[in-house]
C-alpha positions as CSV (number, residue, x, y, z in Angstrom):
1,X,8.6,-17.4,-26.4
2,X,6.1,-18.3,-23.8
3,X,7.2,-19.0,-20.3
4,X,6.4,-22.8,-20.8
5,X,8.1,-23.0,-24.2
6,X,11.5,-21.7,-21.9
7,X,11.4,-23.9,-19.1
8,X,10.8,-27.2,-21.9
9,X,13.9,-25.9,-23.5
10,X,15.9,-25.7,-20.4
11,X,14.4,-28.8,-19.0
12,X,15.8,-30.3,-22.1
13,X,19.2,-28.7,-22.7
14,X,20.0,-29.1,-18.6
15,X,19.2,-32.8,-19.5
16,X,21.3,-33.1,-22.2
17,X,24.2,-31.3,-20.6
18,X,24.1,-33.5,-17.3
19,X,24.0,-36.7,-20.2
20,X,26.6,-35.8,-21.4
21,X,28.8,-35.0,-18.3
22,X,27.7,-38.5,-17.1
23,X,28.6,-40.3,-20.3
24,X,32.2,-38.7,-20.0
25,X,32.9,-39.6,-16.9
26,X,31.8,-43.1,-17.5
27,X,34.3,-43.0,-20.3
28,X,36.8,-42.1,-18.6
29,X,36.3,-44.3,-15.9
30,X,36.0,-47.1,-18.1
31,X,39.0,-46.0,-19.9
32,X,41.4,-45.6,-16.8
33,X,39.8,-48.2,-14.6
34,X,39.1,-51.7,-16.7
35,X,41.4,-53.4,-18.0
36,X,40.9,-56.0,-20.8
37,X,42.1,-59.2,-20.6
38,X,42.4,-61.7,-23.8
39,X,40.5,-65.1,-23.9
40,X,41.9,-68.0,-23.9
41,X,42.7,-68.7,-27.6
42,X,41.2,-72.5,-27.6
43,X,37.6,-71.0,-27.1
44,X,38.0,-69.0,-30.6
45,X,37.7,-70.3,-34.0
46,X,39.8,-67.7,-34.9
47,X,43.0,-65.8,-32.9
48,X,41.6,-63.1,-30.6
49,X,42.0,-59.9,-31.5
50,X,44.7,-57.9,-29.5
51,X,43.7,-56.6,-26.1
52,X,44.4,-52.9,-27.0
53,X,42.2,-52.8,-30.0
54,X,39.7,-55.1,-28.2
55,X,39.5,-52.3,-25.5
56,X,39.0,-49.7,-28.2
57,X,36.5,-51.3,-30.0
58,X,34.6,-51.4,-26.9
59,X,34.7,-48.3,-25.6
60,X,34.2,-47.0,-29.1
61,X,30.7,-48.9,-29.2
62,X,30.1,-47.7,-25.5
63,X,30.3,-44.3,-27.0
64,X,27.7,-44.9,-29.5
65,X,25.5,-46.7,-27.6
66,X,25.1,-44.1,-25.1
67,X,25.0,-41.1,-27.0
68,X,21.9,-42.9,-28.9
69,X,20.3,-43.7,-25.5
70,X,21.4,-40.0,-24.6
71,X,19.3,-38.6,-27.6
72,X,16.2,-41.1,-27.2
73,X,16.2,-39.4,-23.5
74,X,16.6,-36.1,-24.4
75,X,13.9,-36.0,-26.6
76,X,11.6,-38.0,-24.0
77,X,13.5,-35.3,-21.1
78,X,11.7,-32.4,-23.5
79,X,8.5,-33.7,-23.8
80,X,8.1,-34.4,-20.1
81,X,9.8,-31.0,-19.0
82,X,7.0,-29.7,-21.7
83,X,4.1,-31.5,-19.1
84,X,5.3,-30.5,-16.2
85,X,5.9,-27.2,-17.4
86,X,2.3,-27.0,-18.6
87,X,1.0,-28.5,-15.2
88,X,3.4,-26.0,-12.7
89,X,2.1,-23.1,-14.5
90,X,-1.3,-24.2,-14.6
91,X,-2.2,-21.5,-11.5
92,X,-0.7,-19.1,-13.1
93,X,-3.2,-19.3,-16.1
94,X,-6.1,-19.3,-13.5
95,X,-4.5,-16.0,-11.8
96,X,-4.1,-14.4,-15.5
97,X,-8.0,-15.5,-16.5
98,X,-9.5,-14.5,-12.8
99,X,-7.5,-11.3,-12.9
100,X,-8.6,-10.1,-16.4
101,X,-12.4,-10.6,-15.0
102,X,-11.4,-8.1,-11.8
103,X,-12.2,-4.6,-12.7
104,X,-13.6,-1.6,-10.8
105,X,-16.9,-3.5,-10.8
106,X,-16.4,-6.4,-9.1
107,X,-13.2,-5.8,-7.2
108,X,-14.9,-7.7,-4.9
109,X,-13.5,-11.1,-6.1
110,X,-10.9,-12.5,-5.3
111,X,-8.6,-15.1,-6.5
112,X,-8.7,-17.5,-3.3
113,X,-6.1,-20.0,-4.4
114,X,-6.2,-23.4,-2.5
115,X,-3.4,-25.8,-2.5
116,X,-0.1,-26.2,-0.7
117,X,1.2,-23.0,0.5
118,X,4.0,-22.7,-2.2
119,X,5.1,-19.2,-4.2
120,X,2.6,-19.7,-6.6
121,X,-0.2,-19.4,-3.5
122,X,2.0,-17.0,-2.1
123,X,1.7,-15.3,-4.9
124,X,-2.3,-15.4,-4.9
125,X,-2.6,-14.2,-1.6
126,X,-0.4,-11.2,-1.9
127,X,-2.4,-10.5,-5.3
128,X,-5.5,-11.1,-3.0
129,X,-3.7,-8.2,-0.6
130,X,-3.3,-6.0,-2.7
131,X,-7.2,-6.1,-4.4
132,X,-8.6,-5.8,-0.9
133,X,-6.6,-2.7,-0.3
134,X,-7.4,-1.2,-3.9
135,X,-11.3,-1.9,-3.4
136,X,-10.6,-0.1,0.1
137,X,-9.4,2.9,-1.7
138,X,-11.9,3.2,-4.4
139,X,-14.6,2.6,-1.2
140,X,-12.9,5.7,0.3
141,X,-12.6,7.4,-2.7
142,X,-15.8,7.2,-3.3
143,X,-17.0,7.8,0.3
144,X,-14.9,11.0,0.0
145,X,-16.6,12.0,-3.1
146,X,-20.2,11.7,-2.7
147,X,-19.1,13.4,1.2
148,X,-17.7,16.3,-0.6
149,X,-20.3,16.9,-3.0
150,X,-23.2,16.6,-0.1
151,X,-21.0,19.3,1.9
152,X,-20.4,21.4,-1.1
153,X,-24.0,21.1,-2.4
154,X,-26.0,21.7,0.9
155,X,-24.6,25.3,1.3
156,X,-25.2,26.2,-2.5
157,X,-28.8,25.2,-2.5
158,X,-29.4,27.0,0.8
159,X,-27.4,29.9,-0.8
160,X,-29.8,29.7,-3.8
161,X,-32.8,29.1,-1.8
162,X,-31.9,32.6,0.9
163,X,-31.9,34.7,-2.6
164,X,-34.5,33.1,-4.4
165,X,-36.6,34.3,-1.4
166,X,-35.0,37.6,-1.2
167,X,-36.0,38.9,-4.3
168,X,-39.2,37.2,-4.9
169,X,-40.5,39.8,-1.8
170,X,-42.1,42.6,-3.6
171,X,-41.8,44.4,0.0
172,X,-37.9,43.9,0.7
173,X,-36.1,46.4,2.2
174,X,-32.5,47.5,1.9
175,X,-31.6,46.2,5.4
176,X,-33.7,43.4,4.5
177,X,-31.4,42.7,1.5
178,X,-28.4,44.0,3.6
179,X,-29.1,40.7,5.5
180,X,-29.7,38.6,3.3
181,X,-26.6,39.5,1.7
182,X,-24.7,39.0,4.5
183,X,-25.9,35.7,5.0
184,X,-24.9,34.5,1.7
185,X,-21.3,35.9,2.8
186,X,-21.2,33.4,5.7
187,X,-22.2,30.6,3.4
188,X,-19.9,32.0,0.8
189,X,-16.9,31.7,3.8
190,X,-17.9,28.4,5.0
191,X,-18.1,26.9,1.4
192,X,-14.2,28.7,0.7
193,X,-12.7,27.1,3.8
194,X,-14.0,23.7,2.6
195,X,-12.5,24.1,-0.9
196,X,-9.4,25.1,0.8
197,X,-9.3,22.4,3.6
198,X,-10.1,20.0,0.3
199,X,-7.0,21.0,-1.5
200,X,-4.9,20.8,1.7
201,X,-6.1,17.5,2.2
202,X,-5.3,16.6,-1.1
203,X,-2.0,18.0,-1.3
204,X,-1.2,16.7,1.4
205,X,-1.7,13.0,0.0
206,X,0.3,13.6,-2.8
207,X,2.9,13.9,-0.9
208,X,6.1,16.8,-0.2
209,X,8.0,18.3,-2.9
210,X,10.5,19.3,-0.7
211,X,11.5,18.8,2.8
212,X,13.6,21.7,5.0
213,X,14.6,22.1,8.5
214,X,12.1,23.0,10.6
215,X,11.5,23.4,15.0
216,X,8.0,22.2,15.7
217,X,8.4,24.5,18.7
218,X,8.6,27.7,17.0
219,X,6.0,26.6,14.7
220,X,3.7,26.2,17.3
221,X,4.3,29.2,19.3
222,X,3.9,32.0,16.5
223,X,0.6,29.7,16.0
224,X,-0.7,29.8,19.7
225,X,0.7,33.7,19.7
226,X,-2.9,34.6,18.3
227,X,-4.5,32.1,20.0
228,X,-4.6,33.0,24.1
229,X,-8.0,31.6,26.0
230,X,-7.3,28.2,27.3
231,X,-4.2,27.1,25.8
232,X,-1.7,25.7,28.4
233,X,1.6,25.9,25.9
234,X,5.0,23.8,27.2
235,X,7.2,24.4,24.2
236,X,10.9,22.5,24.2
237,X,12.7,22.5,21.1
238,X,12.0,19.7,18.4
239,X,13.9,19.5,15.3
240,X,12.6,17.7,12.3
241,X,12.4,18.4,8.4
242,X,9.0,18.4,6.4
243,X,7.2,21.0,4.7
244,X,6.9,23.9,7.2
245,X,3.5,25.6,5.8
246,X,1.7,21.8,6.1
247,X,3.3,21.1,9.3
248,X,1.5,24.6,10.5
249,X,-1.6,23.2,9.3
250,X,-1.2,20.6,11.2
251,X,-0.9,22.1,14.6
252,X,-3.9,24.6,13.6
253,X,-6.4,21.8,13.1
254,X,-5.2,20.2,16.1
255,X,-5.4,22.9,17.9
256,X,-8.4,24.1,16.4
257,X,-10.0,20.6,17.0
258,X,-9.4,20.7,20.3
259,X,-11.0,23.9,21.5
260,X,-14.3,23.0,19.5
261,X,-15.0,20.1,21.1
262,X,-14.1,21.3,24.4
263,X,-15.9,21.3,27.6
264,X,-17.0,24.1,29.1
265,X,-14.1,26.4,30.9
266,X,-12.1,23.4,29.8
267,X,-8.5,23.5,28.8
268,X,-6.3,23.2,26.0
269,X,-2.4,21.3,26.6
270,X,-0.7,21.8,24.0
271,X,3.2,20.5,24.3
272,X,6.1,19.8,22.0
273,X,9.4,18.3,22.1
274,X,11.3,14.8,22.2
275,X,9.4,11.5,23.1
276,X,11.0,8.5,22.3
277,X,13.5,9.7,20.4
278,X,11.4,11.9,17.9
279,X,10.5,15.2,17.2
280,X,6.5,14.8,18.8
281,X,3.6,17.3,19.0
282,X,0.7,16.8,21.7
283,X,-2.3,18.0,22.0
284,X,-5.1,17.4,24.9
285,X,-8.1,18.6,25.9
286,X,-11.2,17.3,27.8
287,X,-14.4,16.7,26.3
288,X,-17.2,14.1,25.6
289,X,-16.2,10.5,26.3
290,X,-15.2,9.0,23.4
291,X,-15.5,4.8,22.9
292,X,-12.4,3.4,22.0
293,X,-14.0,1.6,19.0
294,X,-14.5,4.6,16.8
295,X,-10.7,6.5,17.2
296,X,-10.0,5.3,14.1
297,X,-12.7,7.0,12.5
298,X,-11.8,10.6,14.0
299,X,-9.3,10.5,11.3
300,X,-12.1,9.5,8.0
301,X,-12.9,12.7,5.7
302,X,-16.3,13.8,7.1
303,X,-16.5,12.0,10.2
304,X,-17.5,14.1,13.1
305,X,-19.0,12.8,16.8
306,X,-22.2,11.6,16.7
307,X,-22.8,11.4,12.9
308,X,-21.0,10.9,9.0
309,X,-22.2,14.9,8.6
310,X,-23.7,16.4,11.4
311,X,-22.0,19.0,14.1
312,X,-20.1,21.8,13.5
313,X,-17.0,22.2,11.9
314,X,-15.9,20.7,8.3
315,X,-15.1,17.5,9.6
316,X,-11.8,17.4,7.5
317,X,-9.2,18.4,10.4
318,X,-8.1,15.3,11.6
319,X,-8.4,13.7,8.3
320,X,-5.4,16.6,7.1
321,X,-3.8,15.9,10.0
322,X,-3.7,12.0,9.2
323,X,-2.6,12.9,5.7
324,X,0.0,15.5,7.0
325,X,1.3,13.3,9.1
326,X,1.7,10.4,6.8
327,X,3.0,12.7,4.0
328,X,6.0,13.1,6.9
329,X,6.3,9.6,7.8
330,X,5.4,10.8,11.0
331,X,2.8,8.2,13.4
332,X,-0.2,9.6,14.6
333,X,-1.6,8.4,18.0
334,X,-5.2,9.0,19.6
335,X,-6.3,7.7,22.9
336,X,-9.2,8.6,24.6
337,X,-8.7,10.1,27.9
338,X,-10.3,8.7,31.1
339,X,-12.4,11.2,32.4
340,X,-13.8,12.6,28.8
341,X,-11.5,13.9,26.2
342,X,-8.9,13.8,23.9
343,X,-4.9,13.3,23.6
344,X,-3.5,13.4,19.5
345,X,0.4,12.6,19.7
346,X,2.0,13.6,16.5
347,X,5.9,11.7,16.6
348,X,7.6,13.3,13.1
């Protein structure tokens, strides 16, 4: 049965049941309250009846009359609880029609409900909500995939192009080739640490498997063991569970992040232990300013200073570190620093 077809019937039956109760009562009240009293005989033709039956007889018609107006009402209760149900679940029909014309296409739409702010609108707006954050997704998704396919193409073709040349030169030499060849190994690297930085990336948005005790601390320090010039390390102890191998990650494209886009002789702060009550990681180093207005998109797939795809780098790092992060329920925190640079605060 339909959702109006259910709310008729219990408009009805809650009627019906409240009837009745109220009919009872009145019964009894009649019964236990009144009290009949005999006419005079000399306005009768014929003797009065005796007061006992006389009160029986009415109550017994009192019955009958109201359970007839009883049903008349019921059956007038049903048909109006069948308009009213029609007319309260109007909106609802609207959502179900405007929804079914929603799809990837036009996620654009919306249902923009008007009308007093009841659950029904409340229930438009969050629907509203959550369409705005699904087009943002699909946006990003396909951002990220048309990124991804541009990075991944532009070192194939040039990788085609460098051989194609190569061996189209009736003169080439073995060093000639030698170099070539070597070349194509550099590409060959830079394409396999963007396939892998894609799978962390995407791994990391799925989520953790598992979660195990881990110091943030000693992570970082067998990290920084390899890594010497310019890093200023202040390691305290900070406890927290996640997924070891990701959480590495994490510190390595801060870390890494940092001494690219570094100034020159600048230095690298890299510090770990308890702020605020949480396990934290931060990182600093000076560099270009950096407007306040595009922090957020440090952390986009792709994004680098200056340009969607230009500079060095993959332009993934802070985008695993955001998903790292949030695969942790850890909170990320960038602010620019004053005289030029940048300070990431990781809080697990």
């Amino acid at each position: 049965m339909t959702i109006r077809v259910r709310l008729t019937l219990l408009y009805g039956t809650l009627f019906a049941v409240a009837g009745a109760l109220l009919l009872v009562l009145t019964y009894l009240l009649l019964a236990t309250q009144l009290t009949w009293i005999a006419p005079p005989p000399e306005i009768f033709d014929e003797p009065p009846l005796d007061p006992l039956l006389q009160r029986e007889a009415d109550l017994r018609q009192f019955v009958m009359a109201g359970a007839a107006g009883l049903g008349v009402m019921t059956v007038v209760s049903v048909g109006l609880g069948w308009v009213m149900a029609g007319r309260a679940l109007r909106p609802l029909r609207t959502m179900t029609a405007a929804a079914r014309d929603i799809s990837a296409r036009n996620l654009h739409q919306r249902l923009a409900m008007t009308g007093p702010g009841d659950e029904i609108k409340n229930l438009a707006d969050t629907f509203d909500g959550l369409l705005a954050r699904v087009e943002s997704a699909f946006e990003a998704q396909r951002r990220f995939v048309a990124n991804a396919s541009h990075e991944l193409r532009t070192p194939l073709t040039f990788e085609r192009t460098l051989l194609e040349v190569a061996l189209a030169d009736p003169a080439a030499t073995a060093d000639g080739l030698r170099r070539v060849c070597g070349r194509a190994l550099e590409v060959n690297g830079h394409q396999e640490r963007l396939i892998e930085a894609l799978l962390t990336l995407a791994r990391s948005q799925r989520g953790l498997d598992h979660r195990e005790p881990l110091d943030l601390a000693s992570i970082t320090g067998d990290l920084l063991s390899d890594v010497s010039d310019r890093v200023e390390a202040e390691l305290h102890p900070a406890s927290a569970t996640g997924d070891p191998r990701l959480v590495e990650r994490l510190v390595a494209n801060l870390v890494d992040n940092a001494r690219r886009h570094n100034t020159k002789d600048g230095w690298v702060r890299v510090w770990t232990g308890v702020h605020e009550g949480r396990p934290s990681l931060r990182v600093s180093n000076p560099g270009p300013r950096i407007p306040l207005a595009l922090m957020g998109e440090l952390f986009q797939p792709f994004r680098r200073m200056g340009s969607a795809r230009t500079g060095e780098g993959l332009g993934l790092g802070l985008s695993i570190v955001a998903a790292i992060a949030a695969a942790h329920d850890a909170r990320v925190d960038a602010r620019p620093i004053p005289d030029g640079g940048l300070e990431v605060l990781v809080a697990f």
